[in-house]
Each structure stands twice: as structure tokens, then as C-alpha cells.
SELUMNU-33773 format. One record per residue (C-alpha): residue number from 1; x negated, y, z; residue in one letter. Coordinates in pm, 1 decimal, padded with zeros to 6 digits. Example, Ala and Ser with C-alpha at 12.3 -4.5 7.8 and 13.67 -1.06 7.14 Angstrom:
+------+----------+----------+----------+--------+
| volo |       px |       py |       pz | rodren |
+------+----------+----------+----------+--------+
|    1 | -01230.0 | -00450.0 |  00780.0 |      a |
|    2 | -01367.0 | -00106.0 |  00714.0 |      s |
+------+----------+----------+----------+--------+
//
This chain:
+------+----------+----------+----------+--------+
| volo |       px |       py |       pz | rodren |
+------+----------+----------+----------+--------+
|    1 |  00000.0 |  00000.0 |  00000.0 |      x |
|    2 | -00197.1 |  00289.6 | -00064.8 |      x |
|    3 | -00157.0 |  00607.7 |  00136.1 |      x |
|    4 | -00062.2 |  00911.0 |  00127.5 |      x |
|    5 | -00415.1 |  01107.2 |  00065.6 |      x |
|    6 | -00480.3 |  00885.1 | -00265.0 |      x |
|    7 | -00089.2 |  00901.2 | -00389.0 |      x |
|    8 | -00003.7 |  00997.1 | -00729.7 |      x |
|    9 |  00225.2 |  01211.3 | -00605.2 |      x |
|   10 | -00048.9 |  01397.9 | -00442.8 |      x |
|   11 | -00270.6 |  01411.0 | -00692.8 |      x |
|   12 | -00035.3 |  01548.3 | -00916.3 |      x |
|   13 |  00066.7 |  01843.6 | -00665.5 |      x |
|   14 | -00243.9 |  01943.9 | -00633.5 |      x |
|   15 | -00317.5 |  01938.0 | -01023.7 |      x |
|   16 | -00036.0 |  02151.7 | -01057.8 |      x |
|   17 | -00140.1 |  02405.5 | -00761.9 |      x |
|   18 | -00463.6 |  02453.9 | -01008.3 |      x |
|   19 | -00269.0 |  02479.6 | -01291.6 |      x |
|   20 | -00024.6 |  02733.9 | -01150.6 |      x |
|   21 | -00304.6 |  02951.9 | -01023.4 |      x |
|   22 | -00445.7 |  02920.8 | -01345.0 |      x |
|   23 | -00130.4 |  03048.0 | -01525.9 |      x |
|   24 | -00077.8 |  03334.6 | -01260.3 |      x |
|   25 | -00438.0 |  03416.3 | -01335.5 |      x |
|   26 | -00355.4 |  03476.4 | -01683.3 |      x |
|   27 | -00030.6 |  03641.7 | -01605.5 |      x |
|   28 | -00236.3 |  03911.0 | -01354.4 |      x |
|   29 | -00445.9 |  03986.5 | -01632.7 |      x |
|   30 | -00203.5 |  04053.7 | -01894.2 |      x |
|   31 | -00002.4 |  04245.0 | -01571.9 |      x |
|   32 | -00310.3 |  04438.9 | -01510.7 |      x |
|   33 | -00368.2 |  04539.4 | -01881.8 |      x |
|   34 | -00028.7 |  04685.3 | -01894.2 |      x |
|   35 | -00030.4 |  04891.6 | -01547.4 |      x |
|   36 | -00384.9 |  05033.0 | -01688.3 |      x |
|   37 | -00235.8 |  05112.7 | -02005.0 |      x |
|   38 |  00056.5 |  05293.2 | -01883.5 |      x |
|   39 | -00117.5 |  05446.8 | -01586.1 |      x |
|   40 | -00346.7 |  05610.5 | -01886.3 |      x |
|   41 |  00000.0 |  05757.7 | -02074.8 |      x |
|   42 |  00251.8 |  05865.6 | -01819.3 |      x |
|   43 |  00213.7 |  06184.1 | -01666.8 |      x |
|   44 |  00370.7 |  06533.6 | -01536.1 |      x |
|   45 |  00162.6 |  06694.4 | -01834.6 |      x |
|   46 |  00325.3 |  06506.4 | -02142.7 |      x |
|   47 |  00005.6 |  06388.0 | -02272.8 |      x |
|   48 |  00014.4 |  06092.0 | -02468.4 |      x |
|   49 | -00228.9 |  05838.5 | -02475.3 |      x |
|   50 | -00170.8 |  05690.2 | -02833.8 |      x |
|   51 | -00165.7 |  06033.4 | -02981.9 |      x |
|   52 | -00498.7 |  06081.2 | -02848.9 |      x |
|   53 | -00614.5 |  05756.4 | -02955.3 |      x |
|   54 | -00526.6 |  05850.5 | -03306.1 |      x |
|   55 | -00680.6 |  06150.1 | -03338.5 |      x |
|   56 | -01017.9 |  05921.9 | -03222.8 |      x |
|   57 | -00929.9 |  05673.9 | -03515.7 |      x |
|   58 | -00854.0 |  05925.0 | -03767.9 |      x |
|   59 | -01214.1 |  06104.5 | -03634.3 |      x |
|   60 | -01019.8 |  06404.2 | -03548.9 |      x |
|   61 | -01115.1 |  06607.7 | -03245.1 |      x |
|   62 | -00931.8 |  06574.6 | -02937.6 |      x |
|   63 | -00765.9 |  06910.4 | -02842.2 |      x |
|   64 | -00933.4 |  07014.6 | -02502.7 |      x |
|   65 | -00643.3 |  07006.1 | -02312.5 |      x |
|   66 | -00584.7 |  06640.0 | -02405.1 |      x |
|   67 | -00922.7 |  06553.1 | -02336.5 |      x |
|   68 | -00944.8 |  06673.4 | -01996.1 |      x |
|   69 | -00597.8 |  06530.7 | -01900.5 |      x |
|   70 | -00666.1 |  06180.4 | -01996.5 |      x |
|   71 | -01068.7 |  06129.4 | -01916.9 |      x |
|   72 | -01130.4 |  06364.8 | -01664.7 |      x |
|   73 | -00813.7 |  06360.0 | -01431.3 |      x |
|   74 | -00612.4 |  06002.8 | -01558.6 |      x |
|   75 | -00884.4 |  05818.4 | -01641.1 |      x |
|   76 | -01052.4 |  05832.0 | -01355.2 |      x |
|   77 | -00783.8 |  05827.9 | -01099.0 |      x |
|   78 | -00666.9 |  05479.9 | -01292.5 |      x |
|   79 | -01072.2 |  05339.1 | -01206.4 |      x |
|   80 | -01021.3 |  05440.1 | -00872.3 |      x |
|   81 | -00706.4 |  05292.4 | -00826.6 |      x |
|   82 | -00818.4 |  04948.7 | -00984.1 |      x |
|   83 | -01107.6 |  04965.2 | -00735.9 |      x |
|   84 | -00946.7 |  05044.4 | -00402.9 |      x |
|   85 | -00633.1 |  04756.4 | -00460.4 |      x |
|   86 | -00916.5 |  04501.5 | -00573.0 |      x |
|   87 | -01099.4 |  04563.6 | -00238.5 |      x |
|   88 | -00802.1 |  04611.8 | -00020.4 |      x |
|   89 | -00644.1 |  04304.4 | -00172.2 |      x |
|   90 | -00974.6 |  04104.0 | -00150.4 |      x |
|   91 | -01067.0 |  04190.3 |  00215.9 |      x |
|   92 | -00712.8 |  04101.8 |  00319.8 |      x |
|   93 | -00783.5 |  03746.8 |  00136.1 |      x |
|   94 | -01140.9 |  03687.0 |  00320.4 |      x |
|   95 | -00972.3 |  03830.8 |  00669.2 |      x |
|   96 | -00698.1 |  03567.8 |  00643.0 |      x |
|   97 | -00942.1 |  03315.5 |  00544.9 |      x |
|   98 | -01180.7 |  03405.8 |  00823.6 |      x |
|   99 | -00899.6 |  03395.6 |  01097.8 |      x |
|  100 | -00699.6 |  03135.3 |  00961.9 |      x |
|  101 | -00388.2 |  03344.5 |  00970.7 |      x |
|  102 | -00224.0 |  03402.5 |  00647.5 |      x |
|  103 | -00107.2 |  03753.5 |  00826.1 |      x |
|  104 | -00427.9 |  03888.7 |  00928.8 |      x |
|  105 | -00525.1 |  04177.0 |  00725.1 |      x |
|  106 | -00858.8 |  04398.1 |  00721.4 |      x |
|  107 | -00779.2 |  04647.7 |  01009.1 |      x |
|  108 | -00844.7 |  04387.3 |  01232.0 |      x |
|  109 | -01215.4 |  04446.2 |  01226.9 |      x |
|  110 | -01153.1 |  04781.5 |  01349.5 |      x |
|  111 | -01240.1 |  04955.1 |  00981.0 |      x |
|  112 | -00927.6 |  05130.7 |  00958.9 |      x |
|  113 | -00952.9 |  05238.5 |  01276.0 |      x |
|  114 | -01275.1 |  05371.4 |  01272.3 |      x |
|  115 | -01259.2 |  05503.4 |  00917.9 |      x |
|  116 | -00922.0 |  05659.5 |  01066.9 |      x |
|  117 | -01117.1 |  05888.0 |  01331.4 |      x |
|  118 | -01431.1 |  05940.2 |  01127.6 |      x |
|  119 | -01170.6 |  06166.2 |  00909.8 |      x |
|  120 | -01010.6 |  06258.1 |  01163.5 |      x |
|  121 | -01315.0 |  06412.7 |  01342.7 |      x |
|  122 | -01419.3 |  06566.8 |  00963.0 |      x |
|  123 | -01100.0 |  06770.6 |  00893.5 |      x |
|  124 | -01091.8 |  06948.2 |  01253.9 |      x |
|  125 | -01466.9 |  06914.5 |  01357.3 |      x |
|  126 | -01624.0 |  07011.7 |  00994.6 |      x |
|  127 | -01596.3 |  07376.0 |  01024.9 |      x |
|  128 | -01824.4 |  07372.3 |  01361.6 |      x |
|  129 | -02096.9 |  07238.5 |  01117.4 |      x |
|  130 | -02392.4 |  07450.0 |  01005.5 |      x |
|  131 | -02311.8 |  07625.0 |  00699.8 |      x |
|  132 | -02610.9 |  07496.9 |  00498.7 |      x |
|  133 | -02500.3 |  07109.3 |  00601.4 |      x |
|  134 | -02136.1 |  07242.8 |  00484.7 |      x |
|  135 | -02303.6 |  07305.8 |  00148.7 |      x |
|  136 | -02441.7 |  06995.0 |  00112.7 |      x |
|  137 | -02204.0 |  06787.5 |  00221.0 |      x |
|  138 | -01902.0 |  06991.1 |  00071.8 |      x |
|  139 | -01589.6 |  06799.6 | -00030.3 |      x |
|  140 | -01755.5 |  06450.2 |  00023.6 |      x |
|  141 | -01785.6 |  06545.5 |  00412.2 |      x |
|  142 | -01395.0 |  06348.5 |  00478.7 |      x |
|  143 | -01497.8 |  06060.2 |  00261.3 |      x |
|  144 | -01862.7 |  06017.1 |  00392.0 |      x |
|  145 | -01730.3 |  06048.0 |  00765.6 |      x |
|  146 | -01426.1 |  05773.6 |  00694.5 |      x |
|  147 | -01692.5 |  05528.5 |  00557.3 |      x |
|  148 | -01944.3 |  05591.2 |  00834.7 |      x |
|  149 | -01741.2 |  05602.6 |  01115.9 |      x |
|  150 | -01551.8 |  05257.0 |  00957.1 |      x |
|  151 | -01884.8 |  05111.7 |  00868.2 |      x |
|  152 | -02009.0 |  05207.3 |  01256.4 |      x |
|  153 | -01693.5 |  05064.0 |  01398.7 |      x |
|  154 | -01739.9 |  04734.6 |  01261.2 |      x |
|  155 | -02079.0 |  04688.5 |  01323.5 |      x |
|  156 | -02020.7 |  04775.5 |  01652.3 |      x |
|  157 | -01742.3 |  04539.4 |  01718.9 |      x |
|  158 | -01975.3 |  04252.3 |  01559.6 |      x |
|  159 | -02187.2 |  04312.8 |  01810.2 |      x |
|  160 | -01976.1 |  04270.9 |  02099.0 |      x |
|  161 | -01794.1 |  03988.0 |  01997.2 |      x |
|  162 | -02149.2 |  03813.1 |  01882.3 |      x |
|  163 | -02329.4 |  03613.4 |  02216.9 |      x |
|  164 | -02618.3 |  03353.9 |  02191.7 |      x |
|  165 | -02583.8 |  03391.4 |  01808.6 |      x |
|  166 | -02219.4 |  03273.3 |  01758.8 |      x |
|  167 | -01953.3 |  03517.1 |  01674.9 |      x |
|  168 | -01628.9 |  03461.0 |  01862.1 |      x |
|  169 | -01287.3 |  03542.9 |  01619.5 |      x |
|  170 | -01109.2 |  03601.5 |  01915.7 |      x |
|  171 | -01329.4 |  03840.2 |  02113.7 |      x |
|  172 | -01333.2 |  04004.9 |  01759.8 |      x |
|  173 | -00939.1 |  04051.4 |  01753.3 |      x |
|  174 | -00901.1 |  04150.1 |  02103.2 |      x |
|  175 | -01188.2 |  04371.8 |  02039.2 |      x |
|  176 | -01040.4 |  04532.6 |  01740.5 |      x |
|  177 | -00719.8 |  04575.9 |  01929.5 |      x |
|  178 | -00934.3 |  04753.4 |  02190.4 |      x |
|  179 | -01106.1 |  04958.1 |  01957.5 |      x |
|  180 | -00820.8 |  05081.3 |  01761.2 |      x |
|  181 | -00605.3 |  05180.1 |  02065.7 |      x |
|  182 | -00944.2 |  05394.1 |  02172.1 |      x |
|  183 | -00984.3 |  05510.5 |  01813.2 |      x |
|  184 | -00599.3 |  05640.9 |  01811.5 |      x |
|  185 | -00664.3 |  05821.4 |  02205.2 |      x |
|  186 | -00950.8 |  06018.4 |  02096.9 |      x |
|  187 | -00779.0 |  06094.2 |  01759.8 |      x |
|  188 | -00493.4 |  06191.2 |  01907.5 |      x |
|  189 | -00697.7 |  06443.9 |  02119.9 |      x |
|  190 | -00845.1 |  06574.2 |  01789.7 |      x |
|  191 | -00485.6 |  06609.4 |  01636.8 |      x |
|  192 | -00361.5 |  06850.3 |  01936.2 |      x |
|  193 | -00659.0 |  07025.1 |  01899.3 |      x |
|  194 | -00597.4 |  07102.0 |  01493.1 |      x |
|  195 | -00352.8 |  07404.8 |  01335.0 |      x |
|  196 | -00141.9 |  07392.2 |  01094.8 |      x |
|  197 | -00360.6 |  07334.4 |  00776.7 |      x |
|  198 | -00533.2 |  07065.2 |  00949.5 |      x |
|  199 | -00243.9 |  06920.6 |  01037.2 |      x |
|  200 | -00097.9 |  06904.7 |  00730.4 |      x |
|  201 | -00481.3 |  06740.2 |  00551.9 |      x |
|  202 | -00450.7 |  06496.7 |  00796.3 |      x |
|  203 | -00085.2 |  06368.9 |  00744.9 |      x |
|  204 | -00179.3 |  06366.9 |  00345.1 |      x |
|  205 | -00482.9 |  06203.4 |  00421.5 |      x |
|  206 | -00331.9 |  05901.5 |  00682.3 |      x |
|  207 | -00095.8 |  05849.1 |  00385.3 |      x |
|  208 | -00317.5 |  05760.1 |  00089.6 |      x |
|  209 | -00319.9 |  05915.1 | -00209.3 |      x |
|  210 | -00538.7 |  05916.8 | -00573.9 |      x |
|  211 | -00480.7 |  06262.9 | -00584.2 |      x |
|  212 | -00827.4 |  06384.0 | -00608.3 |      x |
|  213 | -00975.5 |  06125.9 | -00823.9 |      x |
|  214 | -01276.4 |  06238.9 | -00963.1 |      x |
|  215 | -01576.6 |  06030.3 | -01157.0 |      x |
|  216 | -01791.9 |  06118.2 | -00889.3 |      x |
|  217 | -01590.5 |  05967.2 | -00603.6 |      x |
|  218 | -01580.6 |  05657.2 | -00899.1 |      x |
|  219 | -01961.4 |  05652.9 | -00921.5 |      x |
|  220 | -01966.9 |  05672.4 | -00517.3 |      x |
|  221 | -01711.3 |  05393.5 | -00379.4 |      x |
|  222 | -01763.3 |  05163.8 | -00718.0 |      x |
|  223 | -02089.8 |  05024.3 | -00664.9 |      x |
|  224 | -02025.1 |  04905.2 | -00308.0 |      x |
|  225 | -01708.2 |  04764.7 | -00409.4 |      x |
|  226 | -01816.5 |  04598.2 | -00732.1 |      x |
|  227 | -02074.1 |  04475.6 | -00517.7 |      x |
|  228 | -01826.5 |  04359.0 | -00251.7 |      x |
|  229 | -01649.3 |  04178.5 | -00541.7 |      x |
|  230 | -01881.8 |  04011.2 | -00672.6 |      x |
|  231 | -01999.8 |  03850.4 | -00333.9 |      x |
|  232 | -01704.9 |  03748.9 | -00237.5 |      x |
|  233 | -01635.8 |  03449.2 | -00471.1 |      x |
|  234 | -01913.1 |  03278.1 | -00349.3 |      x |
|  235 | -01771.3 |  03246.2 | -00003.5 |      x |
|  236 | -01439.1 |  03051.4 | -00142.5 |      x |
|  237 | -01574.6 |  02700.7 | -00074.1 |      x |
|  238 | -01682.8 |  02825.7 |  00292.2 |      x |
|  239 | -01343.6 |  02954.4 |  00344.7 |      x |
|  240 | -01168.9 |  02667.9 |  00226.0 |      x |
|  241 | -01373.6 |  02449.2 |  00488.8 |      x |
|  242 | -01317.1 |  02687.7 |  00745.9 |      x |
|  243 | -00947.9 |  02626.8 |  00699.1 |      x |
|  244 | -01013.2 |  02264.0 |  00908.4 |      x |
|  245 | -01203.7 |  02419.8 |  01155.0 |      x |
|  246 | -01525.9 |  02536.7 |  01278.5 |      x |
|  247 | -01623.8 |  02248.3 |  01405.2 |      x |
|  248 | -01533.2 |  02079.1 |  01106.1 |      x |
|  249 | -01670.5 |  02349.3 |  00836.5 |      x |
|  250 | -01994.8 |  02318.2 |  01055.2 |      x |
|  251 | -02018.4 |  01934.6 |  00993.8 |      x |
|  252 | -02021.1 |  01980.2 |  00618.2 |      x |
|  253 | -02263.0 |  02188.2 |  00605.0 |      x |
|  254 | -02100.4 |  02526.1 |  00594.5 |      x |
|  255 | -02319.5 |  02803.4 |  00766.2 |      x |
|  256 | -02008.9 |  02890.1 |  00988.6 |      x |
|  257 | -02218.6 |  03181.7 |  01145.0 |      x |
|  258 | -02348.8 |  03318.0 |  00849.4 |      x |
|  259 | -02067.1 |  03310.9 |  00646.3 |      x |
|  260 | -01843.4 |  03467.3 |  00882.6 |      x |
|  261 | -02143.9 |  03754.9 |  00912.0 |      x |
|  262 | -02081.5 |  03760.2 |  00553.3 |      x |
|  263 | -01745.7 |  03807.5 |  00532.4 |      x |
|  264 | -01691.9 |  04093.2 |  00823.3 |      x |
|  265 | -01974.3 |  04301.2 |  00626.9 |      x |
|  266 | -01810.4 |  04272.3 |  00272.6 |      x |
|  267 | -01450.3 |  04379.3 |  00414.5 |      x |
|  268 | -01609.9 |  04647.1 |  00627.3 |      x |
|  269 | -01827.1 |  04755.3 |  00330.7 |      x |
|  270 | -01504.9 |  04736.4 |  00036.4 |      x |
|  271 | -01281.8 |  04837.0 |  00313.6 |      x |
|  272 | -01462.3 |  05137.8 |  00407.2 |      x |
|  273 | -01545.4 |  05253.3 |  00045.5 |      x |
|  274 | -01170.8 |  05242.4 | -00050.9 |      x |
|  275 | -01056.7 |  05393.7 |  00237.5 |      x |
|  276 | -01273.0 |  05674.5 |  00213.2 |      x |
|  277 | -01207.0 |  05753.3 | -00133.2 |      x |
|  278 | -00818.3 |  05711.8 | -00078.5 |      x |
|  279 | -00704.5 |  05795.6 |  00260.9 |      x |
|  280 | -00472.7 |  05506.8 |  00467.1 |      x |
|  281 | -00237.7 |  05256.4 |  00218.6 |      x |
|  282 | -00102.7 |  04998.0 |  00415.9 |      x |
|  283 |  00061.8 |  04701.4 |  00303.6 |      x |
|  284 | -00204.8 |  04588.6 | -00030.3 |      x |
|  285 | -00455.7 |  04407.9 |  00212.3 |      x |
|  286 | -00150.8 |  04155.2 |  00406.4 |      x |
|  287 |  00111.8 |  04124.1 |  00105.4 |      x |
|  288 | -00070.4 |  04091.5 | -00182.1 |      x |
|  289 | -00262.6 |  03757.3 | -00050.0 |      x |
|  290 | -00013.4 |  03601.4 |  00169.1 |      x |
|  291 |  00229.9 |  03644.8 | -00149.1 |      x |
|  292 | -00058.0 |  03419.0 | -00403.9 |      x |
|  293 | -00039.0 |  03156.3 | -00100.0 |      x |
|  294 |  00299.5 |  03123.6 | -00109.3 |      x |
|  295 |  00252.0 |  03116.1 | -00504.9 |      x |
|  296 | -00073.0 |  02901.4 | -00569.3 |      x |
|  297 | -00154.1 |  02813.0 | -00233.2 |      x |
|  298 | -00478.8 |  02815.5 | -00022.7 |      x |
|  299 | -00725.7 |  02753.5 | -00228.2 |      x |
|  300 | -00995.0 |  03071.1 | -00209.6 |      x |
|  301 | -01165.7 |  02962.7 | -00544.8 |      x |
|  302 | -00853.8 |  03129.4 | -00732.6 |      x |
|  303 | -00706.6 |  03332.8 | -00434.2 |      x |
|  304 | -00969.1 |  03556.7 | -00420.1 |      x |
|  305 | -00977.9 |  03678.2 | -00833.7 |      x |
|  306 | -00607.2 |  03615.9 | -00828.4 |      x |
|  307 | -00600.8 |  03890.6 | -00504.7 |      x |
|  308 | -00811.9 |  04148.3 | -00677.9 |      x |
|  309 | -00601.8 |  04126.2 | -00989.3 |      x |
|  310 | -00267.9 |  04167.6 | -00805.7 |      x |
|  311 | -00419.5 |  04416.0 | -00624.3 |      x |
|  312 | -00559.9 |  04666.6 | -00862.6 |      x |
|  313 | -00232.5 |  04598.6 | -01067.1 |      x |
|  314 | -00019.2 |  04689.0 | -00747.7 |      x |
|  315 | -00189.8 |  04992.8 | -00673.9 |      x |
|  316 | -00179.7 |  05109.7 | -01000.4 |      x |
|  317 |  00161.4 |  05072.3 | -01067.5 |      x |
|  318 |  00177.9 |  05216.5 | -00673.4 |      x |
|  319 |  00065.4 |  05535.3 | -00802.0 |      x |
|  320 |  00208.8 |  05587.4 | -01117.4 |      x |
|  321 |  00512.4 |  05558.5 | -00922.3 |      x |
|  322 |  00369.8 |  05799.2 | -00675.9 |      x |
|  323 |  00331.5 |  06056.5 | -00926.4 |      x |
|  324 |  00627.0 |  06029.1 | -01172.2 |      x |
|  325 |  00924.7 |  05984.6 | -00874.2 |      x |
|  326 |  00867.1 |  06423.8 | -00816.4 |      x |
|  327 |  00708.0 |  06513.4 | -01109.7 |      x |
|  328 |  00497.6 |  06782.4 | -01091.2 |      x |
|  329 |  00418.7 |  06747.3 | -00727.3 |      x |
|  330 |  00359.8 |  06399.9 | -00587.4 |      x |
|  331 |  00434.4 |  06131.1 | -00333.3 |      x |
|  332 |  00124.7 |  06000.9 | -00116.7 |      x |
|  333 |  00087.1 |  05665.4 | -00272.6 |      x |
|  334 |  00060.9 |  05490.1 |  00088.2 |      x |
|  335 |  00472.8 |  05605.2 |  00105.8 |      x |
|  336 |  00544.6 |  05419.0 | -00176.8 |      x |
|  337 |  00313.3 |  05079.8 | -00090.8 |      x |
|  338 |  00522.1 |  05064.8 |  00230.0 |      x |
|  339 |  00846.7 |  05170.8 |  00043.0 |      x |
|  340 |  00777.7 |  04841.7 | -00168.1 |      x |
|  341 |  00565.1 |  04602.8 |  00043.8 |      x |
|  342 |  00764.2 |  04641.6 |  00364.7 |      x |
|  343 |  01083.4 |  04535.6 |  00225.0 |      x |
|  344 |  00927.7 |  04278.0 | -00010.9 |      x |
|  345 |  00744.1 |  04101.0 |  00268.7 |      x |
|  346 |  01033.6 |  04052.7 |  00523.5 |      x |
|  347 |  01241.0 |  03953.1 |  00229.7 |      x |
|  348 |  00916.0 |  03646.5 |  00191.9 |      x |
|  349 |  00866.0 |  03562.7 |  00539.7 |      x |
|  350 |  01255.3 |  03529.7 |  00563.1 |      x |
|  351 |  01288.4 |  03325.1 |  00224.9 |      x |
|  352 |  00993.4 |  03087.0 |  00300.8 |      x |
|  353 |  00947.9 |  03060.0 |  00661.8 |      x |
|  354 |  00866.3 |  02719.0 |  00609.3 |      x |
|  355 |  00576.0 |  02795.1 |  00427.2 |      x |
|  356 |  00398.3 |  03008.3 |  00649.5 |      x |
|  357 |  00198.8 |  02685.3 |  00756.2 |      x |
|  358 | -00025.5 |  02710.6 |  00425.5 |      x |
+------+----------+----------+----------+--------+
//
């Protein structure tokens, strides 16, 4: 009688798992090439992007006007958007992975929270600054204090949860929980302190937004996330193992400790980058992978590509949304993630509670 690991029913089930994720690979790109596409051509302005692309074929030049609207202000903002969803999608992948908890997204390293005051402390602190650092720093001082003080956070709360050269997942939640209620006191303090026009960067800011896309912030965040991207396929058989335990991972010959080193630095380093570039948007990082479980299941080796996909695609479409719903001005983008994710997740969890297991 032959059991129920060798079955042909099993084998086929998990033939077709591959299959599926193969298929919903293929769908995410086509998905993705669309979003791009239409992210480049819809706007407040009226610029279209298949005029433009005629005038290019026919070797005509591109009226200025067009030019700067589509590669200087859409184009870029549509880079940025595929880059922050990828890494906010990804790091919600590895952090459910790492803890074995399909709802565990990134900010439980403490990187939102620490990105979270390090912008906090920009906006109200920045104008005590020297005026020379001021003019160095200039508009990159929010971003570059979001990514340091998430980047610090995290490093911080590896430390303390790492003894004797073993890193404990649960001294790193608590911790995180710890450090985020401490990161919201003394930003809270900061908020009192701020007036009006503070006030009002700061609630822009905790919302997300693409808003002030700009190839420079592209050639800043990208590398570290492309970086982060690339990385983080390599850790899919580790995280698979993982999935049976520790103890178990350890006895294959996973580098348990390493890997989860590994995996806290690439989500603090794409977490970081993308929040710093875009402000807070909830809901990519815990949706976007728990939703490919539910679809393709588990397995890392195609829920990781699969989540960056989805993710740049989601965000995309996120913003176009964003800035087409109150056309000319526009919604922060982190409004309409919620808007769509919260709903779309309760409406999942209550539709497949039995599959919450995977």
C-alpha cells in the first residue's frame, strides 16, 4: 500500500502548484507590462504616450512640453514605483518566510519604525541644522534620515535579539514591538513640537506618495534595491527548509544563522530605500505575498519573483489611481493601498481561513 508522501495524487498536486506559479508568473508579467504602459500615458496633463512615440518613429522632435511630461516627471515616478512595490512586496515574502507566519510583514524588524522617526526628526529638527550642512544635504535630508534612522533601527534590534551567536525570532518581535512603541513616544513628542507646515509634511509624508519622483531619487534607492532583489532568490531554498524548523533546516545543512542575518539586512536595506524615497504605504509588504500563497503556495523559489512582480504591478496601478481619482491634485498613494488592500485582505482571510496553515 503505498503512502501518502509517494501518492500519485500527491505528486500530481504538487506538479500543478509549479505549474500554476508558473502560469501566474507569466500572467504578472504581462500584468506588469500593462500597469507600466498605462502608468506612462494617463495623466492630469493630457499627454499621450503613443503620440509621443510617433513623433520618435517618424524622427520628429518631441515638443518640449511632451518631453518633460513623460521622461522627466512620468517616467521616472513609474521606475520608482516598480522599485518600491518590488521591495516592499519582496521583504514582506522573506519576513513571512523568516517567521513562519504568512502575516508577518517587514515592520516587524523595526524599519518602519525607525525610518518613521528618522523623518520625523528631519522635517521638525532640519531647520536647527547649520546652513552649509542644509546646502548639502538639501531635499535629500527626509529621505537620507528615513533610511538611516531605519537602517540604525534594525541593526540595533539585531543586536539585541542576537546572544552567543544565535539570533532569537522572538526576542526580535518583542523587540520590534518595543522599539516601535518607543519610536511612536519620541515621535509623538516631535509632532507637538511642529507648526502647521510641518504638520501638514509629515501627514503627506506618513501616507506615501510618488509625488516627487525624480531620476535622482531613482539613481539613489535603485541600486540598493536591485541589489536587494537580486539577493534574495538565493535564499528561497533556505526559506523553504526553514518552513520545518530550525532544528530541522539546521540538519540539512542550511546556515540557519546566516541566512536569517541575511534576510533581516536585505529587508532592512530594500525596506529602508523604498521607504525613504516614498514615505509610509502599508498594506504591499503583508497582502501581496500572503495572497501568491494562497494562489501558488509556499514555495519561495517562485514566491519571491512572483512577489516582486505583483508588487511593482500593485503599486503602479496604486498610483495611477492615486493621481487620476482628483485630477490635478492627488491622493497620497498609501490612502489608496489601504483603500484596496484592507478590504481585499479581510475579504481572503474570511474566504480561506482554512488555508492560512500554508
Amino acid at each position: 500500500m503505498a503512502t501518502a508522501d509517494n501518492s500519485p495524487t500527491r505528486d500530481f498536486v504538487a506538479g500543478d502548484r509549479q505549474g500554476r506559479a508558473r502560469r501566474v508568473m507569466l500572467g504578472l508579467v504581462a500584468l506588469l507590462l500593462v500597469t507600466s504602459t498605462l502608468s506612462l500615458g494617463i495623466g492630469a496633463s493630457g499627454v499621450s504616450l503613443w503620440s509621443v512615440l510617433g513623433q520618435i518613429a517618424r524622427a520628429e522632435a518631441v515638443a518640449p512640453r511632451e518631453a518633460l511630461i513623460l521622461f522627466d516627471i512620468r517616467a521616472p515616478r513609474l521606475a520608482l514605483g516598480l522599485l518600491v512595490g518590488a521591495a516592499l512586496a519582496v521583504s514582506g515574502a522573506v519576513m513571512q518566510g523568516l517567521f513562519r507566519n504568512p502575516l508577518a510583514d517587514p515592520g516587524l524588524v523595526g524599519v518602519g519604525a525607525g525610518a518613521g522617526l528618522g523623518a520625523i526628526t528631519a522635517i521638525v529638527l532640519g531647520g536647527l541644522l547649520p546652513l552649509a550642512l542644509q546646502d548639502v544635504v538639501g531635499f535629500y535630508l527626509v529621505p537620507l534620515a528615513a533610511f538611516l534612522g531605519g537602517w540604525l533601527t534594525t541593526l540595533f534590534l539585531y543586536r539585541i535579539s542576537t546572544s552567543r551567536g544565535r539570533t532569537s525570532v522572538a526576542v526580535m518581535l518583542l523587540g520590534g514591538i518595543a522599539l516601535g512603541a518607543l519610536a511612536g513616544a519620541v515621535s509623538g513628542v516631535l509632532i507637538y513640537m511642529a507648526d502647521d507646515a510641518q504638520l501638514r509634511d509629515l501627514t503627506f509624508w506618513g501616507l506615501g506618495s510618488l509625488a516627487g519622483a525624480t531620476w535622482d531619487k531613482v539613481l539613489v534607492a535603485g541600486p540598493l534595491i536591485a541589489l536587494v532583489l537580486v539577493v534574495t532568490p538565493f535564499l528561497a531554498q533556505s526559506l523553504n527548509a526553514l518552513a520545518l524548523g530550525e532544528g530541522p533546516a539546521a540538519h540539512l545543512g542550511i546556515p540557519v544563522q546566516r541566512m536569517k542575518t541575511i534576510s533581516i539586512l536585505t529587508v532592512a536595506g530594500a525596506t529602508g530605500a523604498a521607504v525613504a524615497v516614498s514615505g509610509g504605504i502599508g498594506f504591499v509588504g503583508i497582502v501581496v505575498p500572503h495572497l501568491l500563497r494562497i494562489l501558488t503556495g509556499p514555495d519561495h523559489r517562485y514566491l519571491l519573483p512572483n512577489a516582486a512582480l505583483l508588487g511593482a504591478a500593485l503599486l503602479v496601478g496604486a498610483d495611477m489611481i492615486a493621481r487620476s481619482v482628483i485630477a490635478p491634485a492627488e491622493l497620497p498613494i498609501g490612502i489608496v493601498t489601504a483603500t484596496l488592500g484592507g478590504p481585499f485582505f479581510l475579504w481572503i482571510l474570511l474566504r480561506n481561513r482554512s488555508l492560512l496553515d500554508l
